[in-house]
PDB file of N, CA, C and O in Angstrom:
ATOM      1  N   UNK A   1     -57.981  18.611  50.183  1.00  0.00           N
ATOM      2  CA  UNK A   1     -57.695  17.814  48.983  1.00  0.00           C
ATOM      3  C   UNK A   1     -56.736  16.687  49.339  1.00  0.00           C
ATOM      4  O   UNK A   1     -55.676  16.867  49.937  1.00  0.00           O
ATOM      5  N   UNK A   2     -57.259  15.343  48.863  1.00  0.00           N
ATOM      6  CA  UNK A   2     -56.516  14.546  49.131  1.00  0.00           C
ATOM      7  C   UNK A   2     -55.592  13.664  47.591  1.00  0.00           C
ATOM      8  O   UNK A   2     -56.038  13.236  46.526  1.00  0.00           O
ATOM      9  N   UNK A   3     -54.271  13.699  48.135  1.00  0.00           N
ATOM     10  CA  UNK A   3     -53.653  13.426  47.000  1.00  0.00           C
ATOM     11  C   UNK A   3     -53.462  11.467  46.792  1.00  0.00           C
ATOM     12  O   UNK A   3     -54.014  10.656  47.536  1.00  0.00           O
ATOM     13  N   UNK A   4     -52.972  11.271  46.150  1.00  0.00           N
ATOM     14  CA  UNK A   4     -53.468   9.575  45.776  1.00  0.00           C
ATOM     15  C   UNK A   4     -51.648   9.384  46.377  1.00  0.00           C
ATOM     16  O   UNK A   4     -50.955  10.401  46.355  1.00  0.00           O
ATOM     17  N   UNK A   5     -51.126   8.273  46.792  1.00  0.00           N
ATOM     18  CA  UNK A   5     -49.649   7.905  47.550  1.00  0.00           C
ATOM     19  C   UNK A   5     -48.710   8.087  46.692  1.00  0.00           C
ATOM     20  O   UNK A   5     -47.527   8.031  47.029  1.00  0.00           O
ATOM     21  N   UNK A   6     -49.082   8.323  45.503  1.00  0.00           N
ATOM     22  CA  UNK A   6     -47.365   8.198  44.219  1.00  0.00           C
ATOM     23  C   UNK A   6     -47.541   9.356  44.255  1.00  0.00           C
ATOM     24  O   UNK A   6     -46.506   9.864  44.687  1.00  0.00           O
ATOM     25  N   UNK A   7     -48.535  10.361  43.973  1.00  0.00           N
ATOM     26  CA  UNK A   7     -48.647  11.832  43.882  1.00  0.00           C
ATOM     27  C   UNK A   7     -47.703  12.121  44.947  1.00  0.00           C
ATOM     28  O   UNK A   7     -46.491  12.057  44.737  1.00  0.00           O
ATOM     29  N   UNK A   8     -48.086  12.369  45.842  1.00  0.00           N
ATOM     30  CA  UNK A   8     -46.857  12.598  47.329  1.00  0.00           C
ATOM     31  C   UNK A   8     -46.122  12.155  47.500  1.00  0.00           C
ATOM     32  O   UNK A   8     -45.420  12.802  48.277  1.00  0.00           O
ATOM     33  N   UNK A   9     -45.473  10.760  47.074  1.00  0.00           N
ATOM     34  CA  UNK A   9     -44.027  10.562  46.654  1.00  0.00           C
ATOM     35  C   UNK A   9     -43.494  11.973  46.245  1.00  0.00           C
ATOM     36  O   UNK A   9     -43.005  12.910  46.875  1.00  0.00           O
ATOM     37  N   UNK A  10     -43.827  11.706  44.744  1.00  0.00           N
ATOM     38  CA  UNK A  10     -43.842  12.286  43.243  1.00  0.00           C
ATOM     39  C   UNK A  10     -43.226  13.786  44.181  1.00  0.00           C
ATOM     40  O   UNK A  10     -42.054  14.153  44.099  1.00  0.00           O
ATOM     41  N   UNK A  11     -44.055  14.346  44.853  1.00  0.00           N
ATOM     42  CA  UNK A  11     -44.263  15.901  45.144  1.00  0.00           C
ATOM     43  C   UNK A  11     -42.613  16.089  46.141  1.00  0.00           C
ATOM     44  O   UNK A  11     -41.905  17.093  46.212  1.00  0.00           O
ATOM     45  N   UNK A  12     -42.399  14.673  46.827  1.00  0.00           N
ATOM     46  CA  UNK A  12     -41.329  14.580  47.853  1.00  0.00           C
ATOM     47  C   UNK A  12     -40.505  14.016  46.942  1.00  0.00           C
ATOM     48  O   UNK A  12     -40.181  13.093  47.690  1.00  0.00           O
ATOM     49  N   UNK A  13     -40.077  13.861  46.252  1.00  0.00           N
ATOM     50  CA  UNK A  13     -39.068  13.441  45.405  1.00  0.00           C
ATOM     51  C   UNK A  13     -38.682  14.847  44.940  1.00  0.00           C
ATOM     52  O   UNK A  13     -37.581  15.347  45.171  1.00  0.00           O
ATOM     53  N   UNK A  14     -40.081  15.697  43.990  1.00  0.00           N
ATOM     54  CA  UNK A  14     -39.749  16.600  43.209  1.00  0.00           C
ATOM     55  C   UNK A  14     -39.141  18.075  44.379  1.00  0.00           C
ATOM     56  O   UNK A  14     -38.068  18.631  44.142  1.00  0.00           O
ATOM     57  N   UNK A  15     -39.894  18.432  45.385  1.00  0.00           N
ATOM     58  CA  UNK A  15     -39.141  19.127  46.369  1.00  0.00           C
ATOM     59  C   UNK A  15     -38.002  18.510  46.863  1.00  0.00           C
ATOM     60  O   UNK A  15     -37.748  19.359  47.718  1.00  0.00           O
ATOM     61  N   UNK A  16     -36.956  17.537  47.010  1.00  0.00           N
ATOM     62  CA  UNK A  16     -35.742  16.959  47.523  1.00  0.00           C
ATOM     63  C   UNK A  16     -35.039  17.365  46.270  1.00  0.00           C
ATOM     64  O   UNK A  16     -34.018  18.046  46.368  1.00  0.00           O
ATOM     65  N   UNK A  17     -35.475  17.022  45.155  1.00  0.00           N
ATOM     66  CA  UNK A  17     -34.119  17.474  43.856  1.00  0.00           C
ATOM     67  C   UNK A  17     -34.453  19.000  43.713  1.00  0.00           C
ATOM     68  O   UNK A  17     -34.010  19.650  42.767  1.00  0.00           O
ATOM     69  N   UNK A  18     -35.059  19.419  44.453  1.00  0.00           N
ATOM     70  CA  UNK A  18     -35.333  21.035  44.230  1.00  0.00           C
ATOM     71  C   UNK A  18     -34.486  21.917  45.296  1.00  0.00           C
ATOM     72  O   UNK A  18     -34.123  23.091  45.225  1.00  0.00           O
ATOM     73  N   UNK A  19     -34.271  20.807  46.447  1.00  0.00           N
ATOM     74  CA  UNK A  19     -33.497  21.765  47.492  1.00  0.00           C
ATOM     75  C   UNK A  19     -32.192  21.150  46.688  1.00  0.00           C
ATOM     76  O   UNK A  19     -31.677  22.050  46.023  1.00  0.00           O
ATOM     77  N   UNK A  20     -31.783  20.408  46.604  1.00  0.00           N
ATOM     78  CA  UNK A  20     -30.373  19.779  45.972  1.00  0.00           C
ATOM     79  C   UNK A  20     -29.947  20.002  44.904  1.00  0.00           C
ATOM     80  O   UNK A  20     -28.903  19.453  44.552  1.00  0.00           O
ATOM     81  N   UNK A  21     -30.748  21.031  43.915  1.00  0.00           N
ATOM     82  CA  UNK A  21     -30.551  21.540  42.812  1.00  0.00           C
ATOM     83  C   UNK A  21     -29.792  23.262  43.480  1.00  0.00           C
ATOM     84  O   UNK A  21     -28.850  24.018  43.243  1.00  0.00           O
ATOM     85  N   UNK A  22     -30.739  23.158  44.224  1.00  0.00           N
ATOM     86  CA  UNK A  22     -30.844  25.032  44.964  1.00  0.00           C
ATOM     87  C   UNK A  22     -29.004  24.792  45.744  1.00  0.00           C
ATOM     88  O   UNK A  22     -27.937  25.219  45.304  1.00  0.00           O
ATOM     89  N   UNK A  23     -29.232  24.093  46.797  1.00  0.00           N
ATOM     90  CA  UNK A  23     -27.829  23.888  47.273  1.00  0.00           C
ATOM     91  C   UNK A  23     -26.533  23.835  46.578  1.00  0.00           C
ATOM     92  O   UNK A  23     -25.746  24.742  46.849  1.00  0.00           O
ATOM     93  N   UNK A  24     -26.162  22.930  45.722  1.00  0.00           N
ATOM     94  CA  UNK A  24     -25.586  22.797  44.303  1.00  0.00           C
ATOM     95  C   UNK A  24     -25.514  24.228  43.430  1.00  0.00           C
ATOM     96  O   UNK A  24     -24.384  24.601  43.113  1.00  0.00           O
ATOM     97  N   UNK A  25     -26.701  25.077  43.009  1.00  0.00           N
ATOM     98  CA  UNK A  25     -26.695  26.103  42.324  1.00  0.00           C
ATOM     99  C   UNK A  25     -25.766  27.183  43.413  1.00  0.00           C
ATOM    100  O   UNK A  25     -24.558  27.403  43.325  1.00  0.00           O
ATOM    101  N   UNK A  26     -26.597  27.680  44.299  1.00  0.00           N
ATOM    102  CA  UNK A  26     -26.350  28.120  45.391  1.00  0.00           C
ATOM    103  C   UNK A  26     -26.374  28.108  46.653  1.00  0.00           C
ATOM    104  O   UNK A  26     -27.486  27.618  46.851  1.00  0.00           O
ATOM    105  N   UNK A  27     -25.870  28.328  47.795  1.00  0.00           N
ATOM    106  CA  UNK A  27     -25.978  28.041  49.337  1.00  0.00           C
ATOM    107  C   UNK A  27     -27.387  29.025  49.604  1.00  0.00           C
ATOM    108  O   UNK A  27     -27.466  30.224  49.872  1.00  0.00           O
ATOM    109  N   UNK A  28     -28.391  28.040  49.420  1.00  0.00           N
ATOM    110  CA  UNK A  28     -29.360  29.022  49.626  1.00  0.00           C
ATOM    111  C   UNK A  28     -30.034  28.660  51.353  1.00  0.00           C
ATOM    112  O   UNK A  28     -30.054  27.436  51.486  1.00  0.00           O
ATOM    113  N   UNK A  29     -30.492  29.283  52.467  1.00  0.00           N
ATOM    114  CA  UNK A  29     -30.513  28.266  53.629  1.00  0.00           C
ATOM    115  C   UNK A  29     -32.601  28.456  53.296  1.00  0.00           C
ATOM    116  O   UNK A  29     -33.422  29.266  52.863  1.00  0.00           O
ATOM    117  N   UNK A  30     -32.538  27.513  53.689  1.00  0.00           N
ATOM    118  CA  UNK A  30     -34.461  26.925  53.714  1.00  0.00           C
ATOM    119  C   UNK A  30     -34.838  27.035  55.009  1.00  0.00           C
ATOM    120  O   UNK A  30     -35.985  26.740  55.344  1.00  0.00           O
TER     121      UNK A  30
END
């Protein structure tokens, strides 16, 4: 499946505020 270029932004934006939410919440290691 191929995703369209803002989609995969979109997806790398939304996983980066997801580790930086997680870090912030807790020291979680990835």
């Amino acid at each position: 499946m191929v995703a369209p270029h803002n989609f995969q932004k979109f997806i790398l934006f939304y996983e980066h505020e997801l580790l930086r939410l997680n870090v912030t919440a807790y020291p979680y290691p990835f």
